[in-house]
N, C-alpha and C positions, 0 to 999 in steps of 0.2 A: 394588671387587671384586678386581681386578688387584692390589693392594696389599695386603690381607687376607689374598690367598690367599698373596702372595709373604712376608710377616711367617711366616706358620701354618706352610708348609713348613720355612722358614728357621729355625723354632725347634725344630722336631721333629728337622729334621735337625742342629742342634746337641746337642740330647741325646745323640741315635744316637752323633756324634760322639766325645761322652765318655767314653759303655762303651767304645764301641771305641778310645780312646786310651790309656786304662786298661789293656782288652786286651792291646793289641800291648806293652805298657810291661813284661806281666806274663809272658807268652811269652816275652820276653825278657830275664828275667832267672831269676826264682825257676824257672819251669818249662821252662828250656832245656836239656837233659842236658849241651850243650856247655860250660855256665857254672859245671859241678859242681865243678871245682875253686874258681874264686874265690869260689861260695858258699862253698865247706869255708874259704878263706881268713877270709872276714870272717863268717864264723859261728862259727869258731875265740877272735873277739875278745867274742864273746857271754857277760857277765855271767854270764848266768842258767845259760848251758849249761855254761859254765868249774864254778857253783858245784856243779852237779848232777854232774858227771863226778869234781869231787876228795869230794864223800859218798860214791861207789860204789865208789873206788874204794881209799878209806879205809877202808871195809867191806871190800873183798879182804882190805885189809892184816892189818886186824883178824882177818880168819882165817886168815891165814899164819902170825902170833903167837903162837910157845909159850902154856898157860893162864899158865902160872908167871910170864910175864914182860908180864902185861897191859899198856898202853898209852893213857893217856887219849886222848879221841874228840881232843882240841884238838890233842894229838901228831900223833895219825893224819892227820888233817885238814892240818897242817905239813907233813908228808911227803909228802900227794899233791899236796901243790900242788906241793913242789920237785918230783915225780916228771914231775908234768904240762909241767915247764919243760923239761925234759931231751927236745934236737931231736929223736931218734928216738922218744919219744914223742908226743913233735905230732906227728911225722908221719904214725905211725902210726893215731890219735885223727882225723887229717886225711881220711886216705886212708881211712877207718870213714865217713866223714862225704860223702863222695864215691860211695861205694859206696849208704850210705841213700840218697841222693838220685837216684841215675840207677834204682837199685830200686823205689823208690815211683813216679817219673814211668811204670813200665813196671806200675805197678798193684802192686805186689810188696810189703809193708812188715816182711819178716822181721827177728827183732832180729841186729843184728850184735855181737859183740866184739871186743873188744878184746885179744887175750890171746897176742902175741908173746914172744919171749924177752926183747926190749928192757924191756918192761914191766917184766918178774919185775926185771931188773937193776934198773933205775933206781930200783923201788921199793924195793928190799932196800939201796940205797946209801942212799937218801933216807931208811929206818928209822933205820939206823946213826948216821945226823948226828942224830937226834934221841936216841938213844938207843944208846949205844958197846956197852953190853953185848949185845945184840942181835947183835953179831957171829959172837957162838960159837954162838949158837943159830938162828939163820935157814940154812937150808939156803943152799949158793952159787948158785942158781939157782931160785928159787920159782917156782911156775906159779901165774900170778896173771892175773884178766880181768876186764873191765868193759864191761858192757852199755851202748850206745849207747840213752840215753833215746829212743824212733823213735814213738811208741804214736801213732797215728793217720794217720800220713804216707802211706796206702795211698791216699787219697781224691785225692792230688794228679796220680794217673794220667788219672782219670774228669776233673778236674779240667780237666786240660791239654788232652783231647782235646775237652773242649766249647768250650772259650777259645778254640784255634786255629779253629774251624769259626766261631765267635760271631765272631769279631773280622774274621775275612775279607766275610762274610756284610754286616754289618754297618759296616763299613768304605764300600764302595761304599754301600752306602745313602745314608748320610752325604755320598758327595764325589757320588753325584749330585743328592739333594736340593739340596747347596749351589747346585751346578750351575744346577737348574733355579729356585732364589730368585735366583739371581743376573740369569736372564736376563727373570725376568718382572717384575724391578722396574724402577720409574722410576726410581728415587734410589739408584741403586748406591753413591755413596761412603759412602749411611746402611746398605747389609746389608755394607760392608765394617767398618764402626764398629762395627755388631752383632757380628761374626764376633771383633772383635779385645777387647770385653767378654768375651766368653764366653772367651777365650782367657786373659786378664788373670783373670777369676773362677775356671775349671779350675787356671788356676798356682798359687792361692793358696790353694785348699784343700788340692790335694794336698804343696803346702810344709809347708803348717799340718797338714795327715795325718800325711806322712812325718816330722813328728818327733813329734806328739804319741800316734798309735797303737805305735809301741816302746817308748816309754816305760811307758803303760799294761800294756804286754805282759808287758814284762822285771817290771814289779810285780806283778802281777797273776799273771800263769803260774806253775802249779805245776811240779816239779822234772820230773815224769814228762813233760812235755811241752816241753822244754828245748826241744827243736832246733826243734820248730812257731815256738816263741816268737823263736826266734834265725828261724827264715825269713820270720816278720812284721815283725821289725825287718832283714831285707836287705831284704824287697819295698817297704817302704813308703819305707824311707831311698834306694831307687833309684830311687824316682819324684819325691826334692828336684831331682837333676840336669835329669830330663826338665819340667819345671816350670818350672825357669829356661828352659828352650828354649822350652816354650809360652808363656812369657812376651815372650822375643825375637820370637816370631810373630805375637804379638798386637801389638805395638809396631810391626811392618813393614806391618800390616793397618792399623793408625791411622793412620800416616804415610801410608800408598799414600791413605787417603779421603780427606784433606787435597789432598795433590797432584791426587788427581782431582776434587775440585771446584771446587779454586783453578784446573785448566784449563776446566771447565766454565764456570766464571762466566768464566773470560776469553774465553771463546767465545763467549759470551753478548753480553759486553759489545762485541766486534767486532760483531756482528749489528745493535746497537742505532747505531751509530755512524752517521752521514747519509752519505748514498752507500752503505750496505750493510743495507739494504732488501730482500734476496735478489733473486734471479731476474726477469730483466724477462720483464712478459706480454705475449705479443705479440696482438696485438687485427687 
């Protein structure tokens, strides 16, 4: 009965565990306002959002351009990627990308632009190279913007504020159930062998997640939803690192039930030795 009951908690409370490790993993990255910028960094490297920001903003271009001196799409398309290369406009494209995100975390998901002076520059240089006569005709300063693909990123305020509340909540749950499997069992070094399976199995999904759902992402996601797409390949490629650590922990959990039962049985074995008989009874 003692052993059934101590398995049944110990498994429930490894579930618990799992949201909430997820949880904390998730608060801590994608939905941290503090982390805004390294998001805007490595969602900067994002495929999908790179390819949707040089169409938009190849469409500016497209209408900055005299009728007279049209521009095939492959041209345009040329020039916003070199426009896209040029530092002040990453930076600018960055700092766009910083601003959606501490916006949405606060429930907010207005469309931001893009539309500095740096912009008009870099774009009207980037024309030029591709097309010299464009010189005489592009004004020396266009006023050119590009919308920050954002369309759905409101929900990640509601989001955040249920995570934080779930994962606390849930958390303790978790380390006392472990708590209380741990003390009502006979055969502790078997709930610490448990503890470090589940540990070893959570690693190795979320390894095998965090690369297979970006993948899926970056494919699969349409343009309009770039930067969602670029924050499921930050969330999930953030949880490879934590995964190797749950893996370390599960390996410290294995080792520790080894050591504690290799002193078990040696304790054992002192007991059974002649002259240690326990306790004399005194009659």
């Amino acid at each position: 009965m003692r052993r059934g009951l101590a398995a049944l908690i110990l498994g429930l409370s490894l579930v618990v565990a799992s949201v909430a490790w997820s949880g904390f993993v998730l608060t801590n990255t994608v939905l941290d306002p503090n982390r805004s910028e390294r998001l805007a960094d490595q969602v900067l490297d994002n495929e999908v959002l790179r390819t949707a920001l040089i169409s938009r903003l190849a469409t500016s271009m497209e209408s900055a351009v005299p009728g007279e001196a049209a521009v095939p799409r492959q041209l345009l398309e040329q020039a916003a990627a070199t426009a896209l290369d040029d530092p002040e406009v990453e930076n600018l494209v960055r700092m766009g990308i910083v601003d959606v995100h501490r916006s949405a975390l606060e429930g907010n998901a207005e469309p931001v632009n893009v539309d500095a002076a740096a912009l008009g520059s870099a774009s009207r240089a980037a024309l030029v190279g591709v097309r010299p006569e464009l010189d005489a005709l592009l004004p020396a300063a266009p006023v050119l913007e590009v919308e920050l693909p954002v369309g759905g990123l409101s929900i990640l305020g509601r989001i955040r504020s249920f995570v934080e509340q779930a994962t606390t909540i849930l958390g303790f749950i978790a380390i006392a159930g472990a708590a209380t499997a741990f003390a009502l069992a006979k055969n502790r070094p078997a709930v610490l062998r448990r503890v470090a399976f589940w540990a070893f199995g959570t690693a190795m999904f979320w390894i095998v997640v965090g690369f297979g759902i970006p993948f899926l992402a970056n494919e699969l996601a349409p343009s309009s939803t770039a930067i969602i797409s670029a924050i499921i390949d930050v969330f999930f490629g953030a949880m490879i690192r934590p995964g190797i650590l749950m893996a370390g922990f599960g390996a410290a959990c294995l080792a520790a039930s080894f050591f504690w039962a290799a002193g078990s049985a040696t304790a054992g074995a002192r007991l059974l030795q002649p002259g240690n008989d326990g306790p004399a009874v005194r009659r």
